[in-house]
C-alpha positions, 0 to 999 in steps of 0.5 A: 532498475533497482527497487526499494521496499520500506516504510514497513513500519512495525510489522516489517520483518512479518510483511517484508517477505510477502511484499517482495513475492507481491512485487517479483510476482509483478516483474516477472508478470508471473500469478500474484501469491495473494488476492488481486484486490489484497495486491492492488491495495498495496501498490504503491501508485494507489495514492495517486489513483484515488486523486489524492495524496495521503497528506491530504486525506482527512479521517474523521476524528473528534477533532475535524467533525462538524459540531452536533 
C-alpha cells in the first residue's frame, strides 16, 4: 500500500526526513529512530485515540474563556 506524508506545514523540508524514518521504522517493525512518546504523538491515528477530532478541540483563547 502506498503511504503519503503531508501537511508539514513550515518546517516540512527539516521533519520530512525524520518522519519518513518514524514511519519505515513502523513498517518494518524494526527500533524507532526517536523516543516512543516523541513517536506516538506523531501518529496519525492519534486524533481518534483522544475521542476527538482536531476541529472539535477547543484552546482556551480570549475569545471562548468564560468572563472573570
Amino acid at each position: 500500500a502506498p503511504w503519503v506524508l503531508t501537511g508539514l506545514g513550515s518546517r516540512g523540508l527539516t521533519v520530512a526526513v525524520l518522519c519518513g524514518e518514524i514511519a519505515a521504522a513502523w513498517l518494518h517493525d524494526e527500533p524507532l529512530p526517536v523516543e516512543r512518546s516523541l513517536a506516538r504523538a506523531l501518529r496519525a491515528a492519534r486524533w481518534g485515540a483522544a475521542g476527538a477530532r482536531p476541529e472539535k478541540r477547543v484552546h482556551p483563547t480570549k475569545h471562548n474563556l468564560p468572563p472573570p
